[in-house]
N, C-alpha and C positions, 0 to 999 in steps of 0.2 A: 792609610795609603798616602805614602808624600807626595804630595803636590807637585814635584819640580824633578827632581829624580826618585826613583825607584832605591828603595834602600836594600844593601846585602841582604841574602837568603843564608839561612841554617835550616836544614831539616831536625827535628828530633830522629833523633838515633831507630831506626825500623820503622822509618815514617817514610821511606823514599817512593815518589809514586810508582804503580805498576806500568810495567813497561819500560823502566827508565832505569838507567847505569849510572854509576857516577864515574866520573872521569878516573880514576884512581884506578878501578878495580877494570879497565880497558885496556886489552892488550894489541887493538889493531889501529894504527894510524896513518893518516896519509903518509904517503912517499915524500921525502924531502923534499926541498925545489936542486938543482942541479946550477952549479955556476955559469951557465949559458941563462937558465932561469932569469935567474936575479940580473945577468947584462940588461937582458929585454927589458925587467922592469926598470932598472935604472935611468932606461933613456922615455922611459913613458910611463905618463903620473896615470895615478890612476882617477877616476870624475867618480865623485861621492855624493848621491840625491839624498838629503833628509827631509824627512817631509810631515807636516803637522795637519794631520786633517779635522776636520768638524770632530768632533764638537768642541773645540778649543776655543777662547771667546776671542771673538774679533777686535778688541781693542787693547789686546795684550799680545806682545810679543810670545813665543817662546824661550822659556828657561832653558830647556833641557838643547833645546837647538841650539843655541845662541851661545853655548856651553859648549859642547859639544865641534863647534864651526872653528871654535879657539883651540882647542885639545887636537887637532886632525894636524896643527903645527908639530905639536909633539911627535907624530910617527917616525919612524925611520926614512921613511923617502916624503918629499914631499908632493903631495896631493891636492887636488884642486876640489873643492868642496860649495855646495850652494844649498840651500836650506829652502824650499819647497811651501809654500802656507797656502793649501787648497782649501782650508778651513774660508778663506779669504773667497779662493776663487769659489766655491760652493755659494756661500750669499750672495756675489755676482749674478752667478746663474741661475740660481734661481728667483732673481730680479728681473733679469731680465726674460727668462720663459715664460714668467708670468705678468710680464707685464706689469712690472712696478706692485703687481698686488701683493707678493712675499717679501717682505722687507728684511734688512738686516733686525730690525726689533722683534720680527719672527723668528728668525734665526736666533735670537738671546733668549727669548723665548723655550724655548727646547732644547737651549743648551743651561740653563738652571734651573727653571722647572723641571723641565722635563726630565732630569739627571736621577729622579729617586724614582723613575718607574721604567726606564729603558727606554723613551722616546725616541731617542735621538737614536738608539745604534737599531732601534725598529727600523727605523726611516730606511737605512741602507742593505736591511735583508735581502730586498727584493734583487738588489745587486749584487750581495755576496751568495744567495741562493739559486737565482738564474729563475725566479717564478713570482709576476707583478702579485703584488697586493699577497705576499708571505703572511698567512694566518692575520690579516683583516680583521676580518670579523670577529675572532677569538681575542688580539687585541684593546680591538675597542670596547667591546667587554669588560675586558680586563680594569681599562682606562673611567669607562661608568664605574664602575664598581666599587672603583677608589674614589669618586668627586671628581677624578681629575681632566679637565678641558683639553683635546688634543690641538688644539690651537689648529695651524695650517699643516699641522705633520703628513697627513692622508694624502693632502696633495704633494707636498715635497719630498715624498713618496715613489707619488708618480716618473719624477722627475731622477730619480738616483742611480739607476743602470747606465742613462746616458750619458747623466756626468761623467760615473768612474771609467766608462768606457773610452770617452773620450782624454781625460785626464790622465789615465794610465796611456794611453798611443802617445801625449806629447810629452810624458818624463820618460819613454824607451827613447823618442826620436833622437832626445838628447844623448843619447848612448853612452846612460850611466855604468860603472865598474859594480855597483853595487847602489842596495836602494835601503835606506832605515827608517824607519818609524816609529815616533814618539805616541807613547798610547797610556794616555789618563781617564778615568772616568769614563765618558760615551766615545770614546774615539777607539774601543775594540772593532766592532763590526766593521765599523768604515774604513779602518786600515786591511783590515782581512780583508774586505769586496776590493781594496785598490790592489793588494797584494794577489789575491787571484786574478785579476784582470793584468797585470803584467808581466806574471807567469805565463799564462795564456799567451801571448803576443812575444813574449821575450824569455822562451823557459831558463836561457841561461844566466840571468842577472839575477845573481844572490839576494836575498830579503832578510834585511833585519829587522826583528822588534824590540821592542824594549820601552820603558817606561814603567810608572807606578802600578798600570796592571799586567806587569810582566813578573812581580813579587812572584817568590817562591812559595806556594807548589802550582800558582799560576802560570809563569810564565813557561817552563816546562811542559806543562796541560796543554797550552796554546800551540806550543813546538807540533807534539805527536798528533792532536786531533787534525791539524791544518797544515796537510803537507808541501803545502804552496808556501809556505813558512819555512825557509832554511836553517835561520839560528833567532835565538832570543838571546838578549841578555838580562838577568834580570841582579837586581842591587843596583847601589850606586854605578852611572857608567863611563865618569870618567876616565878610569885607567883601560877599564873592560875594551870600553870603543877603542883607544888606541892601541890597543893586543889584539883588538880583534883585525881593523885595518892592514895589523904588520902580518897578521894571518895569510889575509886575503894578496897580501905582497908576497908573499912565500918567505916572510923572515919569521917565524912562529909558529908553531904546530897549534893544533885547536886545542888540543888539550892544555893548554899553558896558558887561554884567553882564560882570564878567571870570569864566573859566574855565566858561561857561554854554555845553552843547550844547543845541540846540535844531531845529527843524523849520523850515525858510524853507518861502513860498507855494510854491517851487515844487517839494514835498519834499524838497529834499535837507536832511542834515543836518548844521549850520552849529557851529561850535566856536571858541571866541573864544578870545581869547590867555590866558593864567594873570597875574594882576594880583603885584603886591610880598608879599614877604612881611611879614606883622605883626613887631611887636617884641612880645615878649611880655609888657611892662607893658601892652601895649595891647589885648590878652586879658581878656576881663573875668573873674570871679571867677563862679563857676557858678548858675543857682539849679536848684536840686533838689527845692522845694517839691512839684512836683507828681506827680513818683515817691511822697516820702513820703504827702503823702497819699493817694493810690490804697494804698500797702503798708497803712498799718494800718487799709484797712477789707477788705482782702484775705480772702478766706477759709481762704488757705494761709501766713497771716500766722508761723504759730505753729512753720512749717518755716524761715523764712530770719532770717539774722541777716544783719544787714545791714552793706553795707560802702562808706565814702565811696570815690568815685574824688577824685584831685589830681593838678594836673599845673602844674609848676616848670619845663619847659624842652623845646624841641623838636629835633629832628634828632638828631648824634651827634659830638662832637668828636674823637672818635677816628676816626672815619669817613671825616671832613671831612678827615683826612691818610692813612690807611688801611683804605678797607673792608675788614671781615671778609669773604672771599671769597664766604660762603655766606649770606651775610644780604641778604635783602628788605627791611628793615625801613625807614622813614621813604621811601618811595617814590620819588619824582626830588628831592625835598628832603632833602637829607642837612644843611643851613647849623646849625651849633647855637644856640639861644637860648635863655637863662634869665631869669628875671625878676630882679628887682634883689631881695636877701636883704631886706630889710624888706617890701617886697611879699608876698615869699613866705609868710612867717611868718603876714603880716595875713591873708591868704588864708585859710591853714589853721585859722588861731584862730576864723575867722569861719566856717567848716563845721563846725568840731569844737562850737563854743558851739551854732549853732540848732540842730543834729541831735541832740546828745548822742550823739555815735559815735565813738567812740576806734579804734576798729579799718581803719585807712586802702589805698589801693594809689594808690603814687604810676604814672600813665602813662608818663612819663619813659623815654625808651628807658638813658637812663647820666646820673647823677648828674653834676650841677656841680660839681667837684673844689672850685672856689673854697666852694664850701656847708661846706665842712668848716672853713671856719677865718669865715663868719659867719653862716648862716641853723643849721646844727646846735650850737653852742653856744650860742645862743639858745635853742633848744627844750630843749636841756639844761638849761640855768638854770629855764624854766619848770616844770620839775619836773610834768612829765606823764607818766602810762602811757599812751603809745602805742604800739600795735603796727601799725605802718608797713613795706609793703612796699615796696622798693625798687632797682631795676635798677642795678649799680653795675660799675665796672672790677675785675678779678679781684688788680690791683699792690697794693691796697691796703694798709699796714702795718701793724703792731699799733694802734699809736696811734689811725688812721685808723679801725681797728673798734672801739675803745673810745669812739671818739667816735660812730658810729653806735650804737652802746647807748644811751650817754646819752642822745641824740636821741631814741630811741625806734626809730630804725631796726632793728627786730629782727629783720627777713625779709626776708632780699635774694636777689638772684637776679643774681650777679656772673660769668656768662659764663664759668666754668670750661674746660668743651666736653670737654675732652683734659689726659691726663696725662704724656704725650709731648713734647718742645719742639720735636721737629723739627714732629710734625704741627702742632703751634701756629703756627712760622713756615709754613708752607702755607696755613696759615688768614689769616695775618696779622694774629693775636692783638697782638702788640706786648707780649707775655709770657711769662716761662718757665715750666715747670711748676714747680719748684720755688717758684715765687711762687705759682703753686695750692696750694701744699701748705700755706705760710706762713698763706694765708688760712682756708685749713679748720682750724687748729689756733688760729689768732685766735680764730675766730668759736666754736671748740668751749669754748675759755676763758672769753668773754665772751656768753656765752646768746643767740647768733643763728645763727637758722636757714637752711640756706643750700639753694637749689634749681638742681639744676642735671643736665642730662643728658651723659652721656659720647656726644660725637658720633664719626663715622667716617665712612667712605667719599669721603675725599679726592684728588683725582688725584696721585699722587706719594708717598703714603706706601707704607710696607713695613711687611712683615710683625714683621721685628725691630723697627718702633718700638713694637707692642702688648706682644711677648712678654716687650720690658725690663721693662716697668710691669706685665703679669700676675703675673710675679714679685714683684714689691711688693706688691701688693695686700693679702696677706693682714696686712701692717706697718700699713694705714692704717683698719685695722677699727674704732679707737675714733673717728673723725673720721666726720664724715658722709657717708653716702654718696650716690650719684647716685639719682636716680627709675629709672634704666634705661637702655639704649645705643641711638640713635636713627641710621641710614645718613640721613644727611644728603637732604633734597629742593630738589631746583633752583625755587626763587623767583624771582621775576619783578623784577627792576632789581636781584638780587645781581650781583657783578662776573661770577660762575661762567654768569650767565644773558646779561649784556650782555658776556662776553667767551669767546664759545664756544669759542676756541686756549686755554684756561685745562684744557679738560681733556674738557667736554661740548659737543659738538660735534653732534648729534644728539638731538632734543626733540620733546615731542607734547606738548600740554592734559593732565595727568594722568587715569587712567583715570576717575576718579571722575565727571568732572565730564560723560563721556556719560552718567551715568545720572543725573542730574540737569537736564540741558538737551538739548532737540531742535532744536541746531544744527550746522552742516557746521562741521566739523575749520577750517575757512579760519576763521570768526566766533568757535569757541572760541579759537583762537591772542592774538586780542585781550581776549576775555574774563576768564581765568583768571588765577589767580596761581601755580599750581603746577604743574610740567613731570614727565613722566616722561623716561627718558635711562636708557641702558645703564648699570647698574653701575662701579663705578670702585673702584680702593684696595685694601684687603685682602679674601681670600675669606670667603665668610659663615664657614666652620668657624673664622676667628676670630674674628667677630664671635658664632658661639655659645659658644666659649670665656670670649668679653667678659661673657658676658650670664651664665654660670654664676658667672663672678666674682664679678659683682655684686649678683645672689643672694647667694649667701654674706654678702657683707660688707652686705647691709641683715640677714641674720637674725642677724650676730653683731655688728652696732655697740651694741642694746640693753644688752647686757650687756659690754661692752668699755673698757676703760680701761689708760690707759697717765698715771702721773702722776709728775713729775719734784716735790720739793721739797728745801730742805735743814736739815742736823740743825745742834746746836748747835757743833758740834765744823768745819761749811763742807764735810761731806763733802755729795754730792750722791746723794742716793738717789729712784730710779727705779724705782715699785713698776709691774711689769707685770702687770696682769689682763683681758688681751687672750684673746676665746676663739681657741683652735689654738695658745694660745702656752704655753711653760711660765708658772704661775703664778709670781712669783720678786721679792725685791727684788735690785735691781742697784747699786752701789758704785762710784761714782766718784771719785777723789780730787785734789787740789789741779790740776796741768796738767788733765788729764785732762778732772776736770768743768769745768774753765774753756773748753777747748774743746769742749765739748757744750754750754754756754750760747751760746758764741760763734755756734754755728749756727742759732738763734734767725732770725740773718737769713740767706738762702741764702748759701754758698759752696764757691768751690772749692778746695782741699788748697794751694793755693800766698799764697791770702789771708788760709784757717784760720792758718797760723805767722804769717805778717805783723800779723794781730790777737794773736796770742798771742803775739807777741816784744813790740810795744805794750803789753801786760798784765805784762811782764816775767817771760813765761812761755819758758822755753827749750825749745825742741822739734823735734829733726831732722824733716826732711822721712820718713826711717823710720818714724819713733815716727808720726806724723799718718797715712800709707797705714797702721798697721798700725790704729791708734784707728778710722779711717772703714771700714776692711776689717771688723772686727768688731763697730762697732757696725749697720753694712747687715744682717750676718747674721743678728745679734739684731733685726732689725727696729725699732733705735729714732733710723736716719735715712733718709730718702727723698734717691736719686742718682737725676739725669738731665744729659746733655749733661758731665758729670766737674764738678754744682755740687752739693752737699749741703744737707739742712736739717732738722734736730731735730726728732722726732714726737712727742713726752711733751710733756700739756701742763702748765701751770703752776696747773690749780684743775681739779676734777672737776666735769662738767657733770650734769644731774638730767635723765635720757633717758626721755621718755614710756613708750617700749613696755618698760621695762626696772619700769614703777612697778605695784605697791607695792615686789611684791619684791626687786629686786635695786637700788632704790631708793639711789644712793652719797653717802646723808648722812651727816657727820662726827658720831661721838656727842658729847657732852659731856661731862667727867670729873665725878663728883660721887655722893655717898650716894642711894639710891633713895629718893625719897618719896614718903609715903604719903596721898593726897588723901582726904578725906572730905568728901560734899555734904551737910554737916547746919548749920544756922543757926547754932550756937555757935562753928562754924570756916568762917564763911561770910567774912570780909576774908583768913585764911591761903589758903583752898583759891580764890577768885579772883585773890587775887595769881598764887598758881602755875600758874593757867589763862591768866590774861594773860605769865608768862614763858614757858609753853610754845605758846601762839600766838605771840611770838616769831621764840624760837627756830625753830619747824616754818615758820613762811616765811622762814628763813636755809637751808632745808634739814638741819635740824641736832637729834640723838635726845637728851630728856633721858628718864633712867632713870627710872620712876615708877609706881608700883603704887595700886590703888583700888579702893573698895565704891560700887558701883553703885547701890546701892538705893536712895539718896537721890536720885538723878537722874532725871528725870520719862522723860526722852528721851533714854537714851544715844547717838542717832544728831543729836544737835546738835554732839556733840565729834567727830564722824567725821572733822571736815577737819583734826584736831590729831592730833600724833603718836601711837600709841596708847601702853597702860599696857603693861607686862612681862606684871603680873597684874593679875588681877580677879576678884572673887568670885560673876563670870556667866561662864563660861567659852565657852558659848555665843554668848554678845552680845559676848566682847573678838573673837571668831573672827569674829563678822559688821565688826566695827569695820575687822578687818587686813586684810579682802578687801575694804570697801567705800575704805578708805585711800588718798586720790592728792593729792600735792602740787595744790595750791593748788583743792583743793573747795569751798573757801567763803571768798574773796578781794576786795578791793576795788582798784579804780582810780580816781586821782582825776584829772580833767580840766579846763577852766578854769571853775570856780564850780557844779563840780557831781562827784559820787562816783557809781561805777557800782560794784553790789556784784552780784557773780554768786555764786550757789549751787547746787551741785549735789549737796549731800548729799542721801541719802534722805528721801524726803518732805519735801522744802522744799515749802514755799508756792508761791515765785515762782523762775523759773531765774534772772530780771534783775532789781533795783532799783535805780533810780532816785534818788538822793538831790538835789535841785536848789536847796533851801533852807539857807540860810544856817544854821539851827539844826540841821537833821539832818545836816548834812555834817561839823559841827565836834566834832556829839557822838560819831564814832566817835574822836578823838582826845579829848575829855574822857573817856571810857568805856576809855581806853586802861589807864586803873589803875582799880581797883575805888572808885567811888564810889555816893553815899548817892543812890536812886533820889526825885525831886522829886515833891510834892504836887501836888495836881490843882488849887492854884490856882496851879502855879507857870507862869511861860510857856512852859518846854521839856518838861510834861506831854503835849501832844498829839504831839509828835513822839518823844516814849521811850516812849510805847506804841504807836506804831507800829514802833518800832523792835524792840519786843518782840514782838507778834504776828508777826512776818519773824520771830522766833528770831535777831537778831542781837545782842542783848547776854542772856549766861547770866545772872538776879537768883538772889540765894541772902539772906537772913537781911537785908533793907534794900537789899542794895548790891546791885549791876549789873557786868558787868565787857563789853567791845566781843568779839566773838566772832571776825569778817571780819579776816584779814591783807590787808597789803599784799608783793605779791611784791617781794620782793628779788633773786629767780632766775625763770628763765624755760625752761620746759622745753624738750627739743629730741626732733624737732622741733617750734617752735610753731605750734600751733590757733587757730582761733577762739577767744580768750580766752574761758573759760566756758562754751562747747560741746566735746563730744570727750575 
């Protein structure tokens, strides 16, 4: 199901649901408009509500709106249009009903947890059905049954009638022409309960749906069951919406709205053919204006940090030659399409400038390969901190991740799945695990964070494909691990779904979705996106095996390292500090370590000697079985299918849950020194404040001792490495616990610096720097310079700059306090939160 719009519907041929027409075979349509008609409309626009309700995440705009608010230019007459985020006002409210006790974190809560069991569109039964506490009991049941915590749902619950109640009277009062709804994931029930409620109150204002669960033969189902529902569009909707608009203007007959269900005179319900797909230069570029401004006058402002969506390309090209078996994703449009790389670029430069937001997710189901060689070295060159998430292919090479760094791509989420090759070809990966392994140890070298769940429950695999890799497991401690081990569920247009001989053969509406909809099993069939189906694959005692592994290796990856460098002398030493393992360095010498470099890229024993006789290395086939026998033992190569690949990586990474203490920054060699904050060593003791900010965003310890007492606020140097000694022994103790790489950090973006602070008692957690003179002075301020008079020009912005506590003044001079990272912890956060 696409994330962002809904992709074009095709039924199979004698597959049309019951009940339903297609547009074609319809011989009765509205009456045209009349040219008195269309005078009236031309002198009066018509007001268009779209609107995004829960469970949409609060710190992301809408795509499909923000789309959609641009495309309403395109109609024939022009329209006054405003984009709606009750998703927004919902966390308000139920902040404040309860009295601060439901928080926006509750509300994220149930809106990603809760997303695989119906939580969220439970919540608003009670509202869409007219009866408190809608099957309760049966519910929570439901919700035992599976492990799963309903967090505060039951009560915000309570609370859902009178929101929508309320909410639906202040979008009639506005006395919209029409009302649309974008509906993904948990946002079905919630639009239906706001959709009946201004029916009720307003039966004449048209209702549209539309969104990724508006997919055909869903959104059609949605039409006839829910007669408060006037049209669906389902597929992509940019052309749709503005056919459908020129509808509602009387310049379009319904049938001509491609992918438009809708209600003919003589009820039945009518479904039009799905129109071309767009190119995606032809995609306009978002506005998001009217999210932000509802957010910063929010009253739960101060809980979300906000994050742009982007989207560069649609469908899957990998797909488009071999679906993954188990994936739903891009719905009956699998076609791939990217935007032309200078587009792309303009795009993001233009949301990252008006919002001031660095922190991005691109929607993208997998990255345009061709992106790597011209839209990411572009954004390379522009020398931005971005932290960009982004869906990519799992083959990727080193190179190919270093070029994501640069980019700014620091958070990917590259389809791992399995550690196994065989289960991979089952999947129809179109990759081996040993290329998972490549990338986990790229990306642990190169500071990106990598998301990814170990799947299972595949028709065809065995039990020996887990047990190979459980045995590894505890080798790959220092690489990142998975979120947790997921038994795969049957989606709706995966191949596993549309080709039931694959393995499931037997399917029902997932349980969830009776406790959220009061329809017969025949309507859910059409409805749903997730099937339930008899178990398949390995038995759970390995899948609890799986899951204890996994454990493990998330409580020992913090403190975990395994690092390969080499000495002067070309020997190769491999210091292991992997926990369970011995602590130890390891000695490899001239063949040796040449082939343990050589496994850098996967191979098997017969290509290892072919590269190494190339190297003019001599090496019986002996000697290499005996080198790969013993280094698997020692845990410092990953074997699957008889191909190898090196686990030591080449730079030690700075792992969040492992900080302060176990913190693997490289010291510096050098004499200790001793800082004093008194005015007569006020250019010495800034100098050395400026090289250990530094230094401390390299990741990297200079030795150095100090007298406090001159210091107003020893909790302004919190985010710098601390002293050895100090003559507060107290306050250095508060310094090492308060200590975490990048506390008080800057990013710079196009024509503007975002400076986050999280030392104790900062002012502000974010600043803002967007002027030309404040942005430049954290690089004048980079070396201790003479602080300017009040008649100078850059007076009003260095004491601004000083009130933030961001440049330390001592005896005249001033020194920049804010690093810029150099490293990027793992795994990465909200840059500045967490």
């Amino acid at each position: 199901m696409n994330q962002s719009l809904a992709e074009p519907p095709t039924s199979p041929a004698g597959h049309e649901p019951a009940g339903v027409r297609t547009a074609a075979a319809h011989d009765s349509w509205p009456d045209p408009p009349t040219p008195a008609d269309r005078f009236l409309k031309e002198i009066e626009k018509m007001r268009i509500a779209l609107v995004s309700m829960p469970w949409h995440l609060l710190a992301t705009p809408s795509l499909p709106l923000g789309i959609l608010q641009v495309q309403t230019e395109k109609c024939r007459s022009r329209h006054d249009v405003r984009s709606h985020f009750l998703n927004l006002r919902w966390a308000e409210h139920l902040y404040e009903v309860s009295d601060g006790a439901i928080t926006p974190d509750d509300y994220d809560y149930v809106a990603n947890i809760g997303v695989w069991h119906g939580m969220g569109d439970w919540v608003f039964t009670s509202a869409l059905y007219g009866t408190p506490h809608w099957r309760r009991d049966r519910f929570r049941a439901y919700l035992a049954e599976h492990g799963v915590n309903p967090g505060k749902s039951e009560a915000m619950a309570g609370h859902a009638a009178d929101f929508v109640t309320a909410l639906a009277r202040e979008l009639v009062a506005e006395e919209p022409d029409v009302i649309g709804f974008s509906s993904t994931f948990q946002q079905n029930v919630p639009s239906l309960a706001m959709a009946k409620a201004i029916k009720e109150i307003a039966p004449h204002i048209p209702i549209l749906l539309g969104g990724g669960n508006c997919d055909a033969p869903m959104g059609p189902a949605l039409q006839r069951n829910f007669p408060f529902v006037d049209y669906v569009i389902s597929g992509e909707a940019e052309q749709s919406y503005v056919e459908f608009i020129d509808h509602l203007d009387g310049e379009l007959p319904a049938q001509e709205v491609h992918g438009l269900s809708w209600t003919s005179k003589d009820g039945a319900t009518v479904t039009n053919p799905p129109g071309p797909l767009l190119a995606m230069r032809d995609v306009p570029c978002p506005d998001f204006g009217d999210y932000f401004s509802e957010l910063e006058k929010s009253p739960v402002r101060s809980f979300i940090k906000p994050t742009l969506l982007y989207e560069a390309a649609r469908g899957c090209w990998w797909g488009e030659k071999h679906t993954c078996t188990f994936c739903g994703l891009n719905g009956l449009t699998m076609k791939f399409r990217s935007r032309p790389p200078e587009q792309a670029r303009r795009h993001l430069q233009d949301l990252v400038e008006r919002h001031r937001i660095l922190d991005i997710v691109a929607v993208d189901n997998i990255l345009d390969m061709a992106y790597l060689r011209t839209l990411l070295p572009e954004l390379a060159a522009a020398d931005l901190d971005l932290n960009f998430y982004y869906e990519v292919k799992s083959n990727l090479g080193e190179e190919d991740v270093a070029g994501l760094r640069a980019a700014g791509l620091v958070h990917i989420q590259p389809g791992i799945e399995n550690l196994s090759s065989d289960v991979l070809k089952i999947m129809d990966k179109g990759v081996h695990a040993t290329q998972n392994i490549r990338l986990l140890r790229s990306c642990e070298e190169h500071d990106v964070t990598v998301d990814w769940n170990y799947l299972y429950g595949f028709p065809g695999e065995r039990e020996g494909d887990y047990a190979a890799v459980l045995d590894q497991l505890p080798a790959l401690s220092h690489l990142q691990p998975p979120v947790g081990r997921v038994r795969i569920l049957l989606e709706r247009y995966s191949p596993y779904f549309e080709r039931p001989e694959l393995g499931f053969p037997n399917r029902r509406p997932a349980a969830l979705y009776g406790h959220v909809y009061d329809l017969p099993e025949a309507e859910l069939q059409d409805i749903v996106y997730q099937f339930d189906s008899p178990a398949v694959g390995v038995q759970e005692s390995t899948a609890v095996r799986l899951r204890a592994a996994i454990m493990t290796w998330r409580q020992n990856y913090p403190a975990s390292s395994l690092l390969a460098s080499c000495d002067e002398q070309g020997t190769l030493l491999v210091e292991d500090r992997r926990v369970g393992w011995p602590q130890r360095l390891i000695r490899l010498e001239s063949a040796e370590a040449a082939a343990y470099q050589v496994l850098r890229t996967p191979r098997n024993a017969t290509a290892l000697r072919r590269q190494l006789a190339d190297q003019g290395h001599d090496a019986d086939a002996s000697q290499v079985e005996s080198w790969l026998g013993s280094w698997k033992k020692q845990g410092l190569v990953f074997e699957s299918d008889g191909r190898f690949v090196a686990l030591a990586t080449n730079r030690a990474s700075i792992k969040r849950g492992a900080l302060p203490a176990a913190q693997p920054a490289a010291p510096v060699a050098g004499e200790v020194r001793t800082v004093s904050f008194v005015p007569d060593r006020a250019r010495e003791t800034l100098e050395f404040i400026g090289t250990l900010r530094d230094h401390t965003s390299r990741a990297q310890v200079l030795p150095w001792r100090t007298d406090l007492s001159g210091l107003p606020d020893p909790r302004l140097l919190y985010h710098l490495s601390p002293p050895g000694q100090a003559d507060q022994p107290a306050e250095l103790d508060s310094w090492r616990q308060a200590h975490r790489y990048g506390l008080l950090h800057y990013r710079r973006g196009p024509g503007f610096v975002v400076v986050h602070d999280s030392r104790p008692g900062a002012r502000r957690a974010e600043i803002i720097l967007d002027t030309p003179e404040s942005g430049d002075l954290l690089d004048h301020y980079a070396t201790p310079r003479p602080l300017p008079t009040a008649d100078h020009p850059t007076f009003p912005a260095v004491q601004d700059l000083l009130r933030d506590d961001l440049l330390l003044a001592l005896g005249g001079l001033a020194v920049a306090l804010p690093y810029r990272l150099h490293r990027l912890p793992l795994p990465i956060e909200v840059l500045g939160h967490g």
